[in-house]
C-alpha positions as CSV (number, residue, x, y, z in Angstrom):
1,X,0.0,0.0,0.0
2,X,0.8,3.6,-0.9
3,X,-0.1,7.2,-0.2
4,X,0.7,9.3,-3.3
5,X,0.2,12.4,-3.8
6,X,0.0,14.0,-7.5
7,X,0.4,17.5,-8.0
8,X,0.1,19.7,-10.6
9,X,0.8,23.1,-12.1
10,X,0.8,22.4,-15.9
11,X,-2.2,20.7,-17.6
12,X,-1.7,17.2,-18.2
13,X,0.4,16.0,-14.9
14,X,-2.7,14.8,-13.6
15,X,-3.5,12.2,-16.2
16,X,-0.3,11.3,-17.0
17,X,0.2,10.8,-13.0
18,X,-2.7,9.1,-12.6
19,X,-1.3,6.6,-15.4
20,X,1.6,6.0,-13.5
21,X,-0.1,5.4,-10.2
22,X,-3.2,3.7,-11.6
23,X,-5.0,4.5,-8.3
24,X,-7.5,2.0,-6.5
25,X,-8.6,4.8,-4.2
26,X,-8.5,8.7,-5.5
27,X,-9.4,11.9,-3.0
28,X,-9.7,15.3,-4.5
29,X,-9.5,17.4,-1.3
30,X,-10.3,20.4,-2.7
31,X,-10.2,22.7,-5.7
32,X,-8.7,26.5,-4.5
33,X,-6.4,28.6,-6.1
34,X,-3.1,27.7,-4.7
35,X,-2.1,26.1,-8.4
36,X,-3.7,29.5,-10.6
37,X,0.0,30.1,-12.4
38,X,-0.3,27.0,-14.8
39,X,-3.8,26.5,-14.8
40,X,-5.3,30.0,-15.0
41,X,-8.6,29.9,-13.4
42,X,-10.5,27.7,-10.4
43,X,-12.7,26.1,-13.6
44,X,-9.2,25.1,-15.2
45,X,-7.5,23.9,-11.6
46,X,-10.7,21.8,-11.5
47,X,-10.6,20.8,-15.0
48,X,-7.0,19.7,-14.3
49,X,-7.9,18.1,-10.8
50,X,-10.8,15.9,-12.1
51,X,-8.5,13.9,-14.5
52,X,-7.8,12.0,-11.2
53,X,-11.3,10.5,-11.2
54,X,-11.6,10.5,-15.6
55,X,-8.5,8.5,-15.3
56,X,-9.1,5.8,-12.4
57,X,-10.6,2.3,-13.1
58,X,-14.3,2.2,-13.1
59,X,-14.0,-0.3,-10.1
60,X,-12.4,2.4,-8.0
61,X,-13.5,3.9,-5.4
62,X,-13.3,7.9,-4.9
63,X,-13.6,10.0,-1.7
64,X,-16.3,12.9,-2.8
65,X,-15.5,15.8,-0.7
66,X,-19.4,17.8,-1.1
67,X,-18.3,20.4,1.3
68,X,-16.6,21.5,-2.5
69,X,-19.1,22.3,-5.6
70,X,-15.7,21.8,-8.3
71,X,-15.2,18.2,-6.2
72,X,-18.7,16.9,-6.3
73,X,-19.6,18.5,-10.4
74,X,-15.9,16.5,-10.7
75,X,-17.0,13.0,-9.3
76,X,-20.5,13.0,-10.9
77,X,-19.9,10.8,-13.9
78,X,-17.5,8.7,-12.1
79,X,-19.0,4.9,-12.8
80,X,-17.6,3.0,-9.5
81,X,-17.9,3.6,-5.8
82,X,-18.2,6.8,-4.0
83,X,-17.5,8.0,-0.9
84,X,-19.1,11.0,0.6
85,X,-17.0,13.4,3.0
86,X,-17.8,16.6,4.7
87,X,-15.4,18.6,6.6
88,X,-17.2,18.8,10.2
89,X,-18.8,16.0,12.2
90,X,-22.2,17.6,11.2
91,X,-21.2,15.8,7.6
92,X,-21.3,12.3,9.9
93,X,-24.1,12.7,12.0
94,X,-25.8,13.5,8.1
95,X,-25.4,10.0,7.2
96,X,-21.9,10.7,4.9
97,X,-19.2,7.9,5.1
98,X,-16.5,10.0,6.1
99,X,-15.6,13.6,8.1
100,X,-13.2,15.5,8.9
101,X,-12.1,18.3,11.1
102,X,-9.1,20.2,10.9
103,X,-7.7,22.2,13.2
104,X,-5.3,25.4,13.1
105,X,-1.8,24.7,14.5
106,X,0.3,27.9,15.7
């Protein structure tokens, strides 16, 4: 087992990442604008984030974060298993699989 990460600032890493890693389980955290200088726009960081589920088997399983409108319009068409997330326990008590709290660290 592996935790990978795949980043991205260029168009393209993401598929060609994903390829390499051919992913049983993908996450898509979030879509913000901390990767803007390659990808130009929130739509084209989302574009370019979303190749992670495109590319992954359809008897994968992705982790749906719905806290994030880009995540949830990017897992949509996915075929295989999905796992719902929210970012407070408000998300679990809601029925969702998963959810997560983070806390600020000084």
């Amino acid at each position: 087992m592996a935790v990978v990460e795949l980043g991205t600032n260029q168009p393209g890493e993401i598929q060609r990442l994903t390829e390499i890693a051919d992913p049983d389980i993908g996450i898509i955290t979030s879509v913000a604008a901390a990767h803007l200088e390659g990808l130009n726009s929130l739509a084209g960081v989302a574009r370019e984030k979303g190749a992670l589920y495109r590319g992954m088997r359809p008897n994968g399983t992705i982790v749906v974060n719905l806290d994030d409108p880009w995540v949830r319009k990017s897992a949509a068409r996915f075929p295989g298993r999905k796992i719902t997330a929210r970012q407070t326990r408000l998300g679990a008590r809601a029925g969702h699989g998963v959810c997560a709290a983070w806390t600020a660290r000084s």
